[in-house]
N, C-alpha and C positions, 0 to 999 in steps of 0.2 A: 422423693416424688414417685406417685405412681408408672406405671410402663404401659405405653400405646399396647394396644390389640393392634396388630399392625396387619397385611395384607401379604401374599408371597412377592408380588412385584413394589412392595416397598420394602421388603428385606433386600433383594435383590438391590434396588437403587441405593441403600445403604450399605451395602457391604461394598460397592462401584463408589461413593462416594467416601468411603473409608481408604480404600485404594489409594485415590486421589489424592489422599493428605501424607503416602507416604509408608504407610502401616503398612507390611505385610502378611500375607494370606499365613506365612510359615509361623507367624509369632502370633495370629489368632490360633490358630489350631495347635499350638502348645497351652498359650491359653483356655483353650476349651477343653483339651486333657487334662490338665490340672485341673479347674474345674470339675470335672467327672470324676477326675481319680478321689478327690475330698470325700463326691457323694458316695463314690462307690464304699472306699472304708466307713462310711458311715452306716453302710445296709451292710457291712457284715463285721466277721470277728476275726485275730490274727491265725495265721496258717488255713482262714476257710479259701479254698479254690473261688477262682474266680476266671469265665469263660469269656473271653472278647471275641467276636464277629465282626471281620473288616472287610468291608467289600473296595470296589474299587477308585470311589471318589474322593473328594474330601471329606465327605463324612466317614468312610473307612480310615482317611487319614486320621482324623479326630479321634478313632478308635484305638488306634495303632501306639497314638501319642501316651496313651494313658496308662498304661503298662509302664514305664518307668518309674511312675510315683506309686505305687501300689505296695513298696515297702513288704512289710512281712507278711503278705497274701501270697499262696500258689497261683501262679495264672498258667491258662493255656490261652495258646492262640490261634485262632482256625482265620487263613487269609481266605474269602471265596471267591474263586474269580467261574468256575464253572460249579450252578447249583446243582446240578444232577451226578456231576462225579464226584463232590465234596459230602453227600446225602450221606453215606454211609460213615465218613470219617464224621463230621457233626452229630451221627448216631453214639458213635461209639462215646466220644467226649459229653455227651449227654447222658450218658449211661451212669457216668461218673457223677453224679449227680451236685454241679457246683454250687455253690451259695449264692451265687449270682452270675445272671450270663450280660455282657453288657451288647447292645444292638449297635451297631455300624456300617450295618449294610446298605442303607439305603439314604439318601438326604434328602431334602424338602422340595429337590426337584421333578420327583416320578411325578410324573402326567399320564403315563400310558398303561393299560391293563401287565400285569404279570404274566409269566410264559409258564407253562406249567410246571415245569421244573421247581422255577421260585416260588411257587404257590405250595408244591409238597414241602422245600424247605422249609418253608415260614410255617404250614402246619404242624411238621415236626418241631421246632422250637416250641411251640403254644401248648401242644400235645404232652410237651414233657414236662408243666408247668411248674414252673421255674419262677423265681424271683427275675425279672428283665429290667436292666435301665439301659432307656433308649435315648441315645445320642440323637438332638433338635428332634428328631419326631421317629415316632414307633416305623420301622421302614415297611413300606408297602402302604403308608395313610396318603393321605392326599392332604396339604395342609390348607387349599384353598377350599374343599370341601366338605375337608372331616370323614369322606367314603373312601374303604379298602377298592385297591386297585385288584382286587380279586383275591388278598387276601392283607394283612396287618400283623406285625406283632402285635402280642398285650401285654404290653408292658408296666411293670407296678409301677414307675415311675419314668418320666419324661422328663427330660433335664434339655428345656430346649435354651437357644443361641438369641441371646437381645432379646427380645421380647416377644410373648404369644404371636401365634398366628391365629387367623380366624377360624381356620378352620376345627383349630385344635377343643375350639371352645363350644363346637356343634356338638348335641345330644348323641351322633350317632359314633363318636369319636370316643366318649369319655370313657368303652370298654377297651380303647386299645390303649390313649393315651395314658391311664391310671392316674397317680399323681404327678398333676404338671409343676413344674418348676421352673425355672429360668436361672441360667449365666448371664449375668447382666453387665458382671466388670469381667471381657476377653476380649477390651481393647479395640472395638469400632468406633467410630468417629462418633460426636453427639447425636442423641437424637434426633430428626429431625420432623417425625411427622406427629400430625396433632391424629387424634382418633376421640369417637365417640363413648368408644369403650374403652376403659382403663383398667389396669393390672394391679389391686391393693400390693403393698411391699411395705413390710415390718416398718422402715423407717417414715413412713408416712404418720407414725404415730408417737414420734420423738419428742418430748416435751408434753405431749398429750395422755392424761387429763393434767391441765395445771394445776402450780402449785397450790394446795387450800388457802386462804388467809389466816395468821395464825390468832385474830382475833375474829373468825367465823364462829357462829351459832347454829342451833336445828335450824331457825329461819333464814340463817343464809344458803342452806344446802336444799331446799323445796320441800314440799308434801307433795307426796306421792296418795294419790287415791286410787285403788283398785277395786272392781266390782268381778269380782271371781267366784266359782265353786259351786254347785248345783248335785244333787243325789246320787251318789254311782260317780263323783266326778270331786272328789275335797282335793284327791290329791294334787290336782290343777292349781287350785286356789294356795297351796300350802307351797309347791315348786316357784308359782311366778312370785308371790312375797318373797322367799327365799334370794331367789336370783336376782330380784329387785335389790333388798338388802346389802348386798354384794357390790350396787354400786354408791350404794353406802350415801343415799339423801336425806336431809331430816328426819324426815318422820315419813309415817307409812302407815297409810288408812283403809284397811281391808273390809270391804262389804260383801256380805254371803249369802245366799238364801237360809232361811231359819232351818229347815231339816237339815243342814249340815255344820249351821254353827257351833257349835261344840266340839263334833272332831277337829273341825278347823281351827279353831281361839286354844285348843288344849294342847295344839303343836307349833305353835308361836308364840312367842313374849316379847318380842319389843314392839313388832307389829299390832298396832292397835287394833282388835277385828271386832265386824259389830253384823249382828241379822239385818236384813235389806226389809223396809217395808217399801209400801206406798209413798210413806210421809217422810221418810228420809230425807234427812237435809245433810248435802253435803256439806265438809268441811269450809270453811272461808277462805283459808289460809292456801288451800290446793293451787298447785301449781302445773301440775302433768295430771292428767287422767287414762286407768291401762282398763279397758274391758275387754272381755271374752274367754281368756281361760278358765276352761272346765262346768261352762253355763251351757250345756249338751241337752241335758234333760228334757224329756219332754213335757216340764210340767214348768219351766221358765215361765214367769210371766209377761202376759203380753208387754206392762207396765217396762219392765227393761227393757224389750224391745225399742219399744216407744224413746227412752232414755235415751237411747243410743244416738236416735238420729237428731233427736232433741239438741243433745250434745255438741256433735258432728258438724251441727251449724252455728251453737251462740257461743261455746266455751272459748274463751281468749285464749286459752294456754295449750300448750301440745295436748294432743289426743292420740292415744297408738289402740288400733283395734285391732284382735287375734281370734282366731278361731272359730268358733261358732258368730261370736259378733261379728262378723263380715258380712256376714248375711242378712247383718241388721241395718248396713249403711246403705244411706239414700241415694242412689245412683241419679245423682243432680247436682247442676252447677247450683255451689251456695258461695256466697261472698264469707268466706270460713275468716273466723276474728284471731286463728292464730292456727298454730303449726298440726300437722295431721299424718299419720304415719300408718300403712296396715301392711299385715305382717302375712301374707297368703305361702301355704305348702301351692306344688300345681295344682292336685284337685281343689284344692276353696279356688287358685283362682280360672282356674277354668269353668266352675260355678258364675261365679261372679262376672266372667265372659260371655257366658252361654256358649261354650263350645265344650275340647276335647281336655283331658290333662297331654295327650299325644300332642295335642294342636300346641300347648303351653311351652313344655319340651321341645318343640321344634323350633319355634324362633323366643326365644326367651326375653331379650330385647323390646324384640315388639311387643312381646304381652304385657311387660310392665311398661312400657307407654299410653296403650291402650289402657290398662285399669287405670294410672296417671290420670288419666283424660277424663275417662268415664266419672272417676270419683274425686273431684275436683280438685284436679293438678297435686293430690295428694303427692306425700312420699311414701316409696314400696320398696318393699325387701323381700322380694319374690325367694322364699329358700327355697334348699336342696342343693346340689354339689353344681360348685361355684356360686353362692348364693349373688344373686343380684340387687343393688342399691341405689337407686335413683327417681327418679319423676318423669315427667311428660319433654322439659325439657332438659339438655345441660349434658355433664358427661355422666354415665351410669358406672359403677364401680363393681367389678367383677372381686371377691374373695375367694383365697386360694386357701384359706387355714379350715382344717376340720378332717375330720376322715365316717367312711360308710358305719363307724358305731354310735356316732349321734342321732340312726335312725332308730330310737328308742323311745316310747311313748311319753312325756313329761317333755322330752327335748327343749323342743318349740315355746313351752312353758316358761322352762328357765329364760331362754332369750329374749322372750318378751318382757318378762320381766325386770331382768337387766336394764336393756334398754329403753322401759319407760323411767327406771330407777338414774339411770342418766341426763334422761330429759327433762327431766325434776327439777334439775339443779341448775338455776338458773345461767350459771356462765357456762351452760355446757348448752345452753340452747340457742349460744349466737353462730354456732358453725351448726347445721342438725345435721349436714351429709356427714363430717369428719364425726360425729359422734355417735350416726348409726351404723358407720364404717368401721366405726373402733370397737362396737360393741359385739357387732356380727364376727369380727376380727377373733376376738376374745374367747370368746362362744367358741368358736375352732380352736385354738391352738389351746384351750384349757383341755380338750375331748384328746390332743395329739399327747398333751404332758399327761395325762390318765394311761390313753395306751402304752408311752412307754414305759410305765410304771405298771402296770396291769393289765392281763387279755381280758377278765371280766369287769370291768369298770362298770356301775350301773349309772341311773341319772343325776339320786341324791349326791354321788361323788362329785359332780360335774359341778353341783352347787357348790360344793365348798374347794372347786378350782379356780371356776370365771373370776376373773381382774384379776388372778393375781399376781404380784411381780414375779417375775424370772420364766410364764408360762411364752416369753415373747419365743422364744426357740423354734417359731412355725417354718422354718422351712425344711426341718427333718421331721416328719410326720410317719408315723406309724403304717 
């Protein structure tokens, strides 16, 4: 099951009602060092050093713990109980340049500005930039509001305790937090609080997609129709078939503006592609419709436009809109005859707001409710790091799989495509959150199995990653 976004004063009431049942504090924080010591040999190699920072609570304890399991790693370990007379000895041990320094100094209780002291300390760690995994949170964040207390680690990864906090998930957090992750089995009592926002986790997708039937046909798997590609823009049209393909639905109906058919039809073969007129009649059979990839141009006709919204309101079956076609959907309540899905980076949707991509970025929640609402009760998958998954009402689903190299032109491409390549299929269309949660899923942790097989991965690779078995590995992320 997914993991609340929870609050500080419901971790607090949970870690008091873990108490309660008996658990003690000394066998969670063994637990949480095991925990850490996994990730830690996970971020490096045998005999690389490895730096712990413990300060004095129990999140210093937590750090303290972890050092035993750390096996054939060099560790040092700096206790700090005074930052200004410790400055100089953490200089030196920094000098030494370890493979990883782990953070323990601070726990998710700081509320109060930093003293200067701790402010040079925490900038000297940052300054010497270093690999960091921070123990529940980068010390010096604030986790109810995501703002440095006058200063943060930045840490490449965040290995926080139960479940997110809110604040961790605020835009102005995500330079300190880096890669969030969560300890989810160290041993506190059930969960007990419901949340709005939820924490996708690999096993949410156990059993998912089912198993095919082993006397399925093309027509049991859908037609997928796409209206993609425009002049200066094929290779849009040629990524989403691609990533479409990938989740492997019948058949697959590519429509293109006629100046680019050719390059388009000469780089696919099973995909059936055909030039876009006026007169064009779409397939019967169609069952999902994907537009907007790579129809930029400025010589788009108005007629697709028109399609769009056309669409938007009479087509029975899923619709998922990308890209430029965003700009084509009717911002009105329509009595829509079946499922609707758009796929916004922040700037389309801050277009599509009439505001900021700043403003989008700041409460991200709210903006995909508000487009939700605006564009009737649709479903949205607001990307970018944490993509968000949800509608106007229900819980929205925060994804943690992917890393900063999916920011690559075609990206977005593939994903839509994908995921309209899923919604095709008709028994993938009776759950559409769990299938646009699995597809956004995928999309990441194909981008993390690329990194760790390669620093220059480009997009085409990506394509011939997404779905595929064994990419589930998302919680060691490059």
């Amino acid at each position: 099951m997914p993991l609340p976004v929870i609050s500080l004063e419901q971790m607090r009431e949970w870690e008091n009602t873990t108490w309660a049942t008996g658990q003690t504090e000394a066998e969670v924080i063994r637990r949480v060092g095991l925990a850490a010591a996994r990730r830690a040999l996970e971020l490096t190699r045998p005999s690389d050093l490895i730096l712990i920072l413990a300060g004095k609570g129990h999140n210093g304890d937590d750090a303290r713990s972890v050092r035993e399991h750390l096996g054939d790693r060099r560790v040092d370990m700096l206790d700090v109980t005074d930052p200004e007379n410790d400055l100089m000895r953490l200089s030196a041990l920094l000098s030494l340049r370890p493979a990883l320094v782990i953070d323990g100094l601070f726990g998710i209780g700081i509320n109060r500005p930093l003293s200067p002291a701790w402010i040079r300390f925490i900038t000297r760690i940052n300054e010497a930039c270093l690999k960091v995994l921070a123990m529940d949170v980068p010390s010096g964040l604030d986790v109810a509001t995501g703002e440095p207390h006058g200063a943060a680690i930045q840490a490449f990864v965040t290995l926080t305790v139960g479940a997110p906090k809110t604040g961790m998930l605020a835009s102005s957090a995500w330079n300190f937090v880096g890669r969030l992750e969560v300890a989810d089995d160290v041993g506190l009592a059930a969960q007990p609080f419901p949340s709005e926002l939820q924490w996708t986790v690999s096993q949410d997708f156990a059993g998912f997609p089912p198993a095919r039937s082993v006397a399925g046909h093309k027509g049991t798997f859908g037609h997928l129709t796409i209206f993609s590609g425009s002049l200066g823009y094929h290779g849009a049209a040629v990524l989403a078939a691609r990533g479409a393909q990938r989740a492997q639905p019948g058949l697959i109906t590519l429509f293109t503006l006629e100046p680019v058919y050719h390059v388009i039809a000469s780089q696919l073969q099973a995909v059936m592609v055909s030039p876009w007129r006026a007169d064009t009649r779409l397939p019967e059979s169609r069952t999902a419709i994907l537009i907007g990839p790579g129809l930029a141009a400025a010589d788009v006709p108005d007629q697709i436009k028109f399609l769009v919204a056309d669409l938007w309101r009479n087509f029975p079956g899923p619709m998922i809109v990308d890209a430029s076609a965003l700009a084509w959907v009717p911002p009105e309540k329509v009595a829509q005859p079946g499922l609707r899905v758009i796929t916004p980076h922040p700037g389309e949707a801050a277009r599509m707001l009439s505001c900021t991509a700043k403003d989008v970025q700041n409460n991200r929640l709210q903006a995909l409710r508000e487009l939700s609402q605006r564009f009737s009760e649709t479903w949205v998958v607001l990307k970018g790091h944490q993509t968000l998954v949800g509608r106007i009402d229900g819980e929205v689903y925060v994804n943690p799989s992917g890393n900063p190299h999916l920011a690559q032109g075609g990206s977005g491409d593939v994903l839509a495509g994908f995921l309209a390549g899923l919604l095709a299929q008709p028994a993938l269309q009776l759950d559409p959150s769990l299938t646009l949660r699995f597809g956004v899923w995928q999309h990441g942790v194909a981008a993390e199995a690329l990194q760790r097989a390669r620093a220059n991965w480009i997009v085409e690779d990506l394509v011939t990653h997404i779905g595929q078995p064994g990419a589930e590995r998302s919680s060691q992320g490059a």
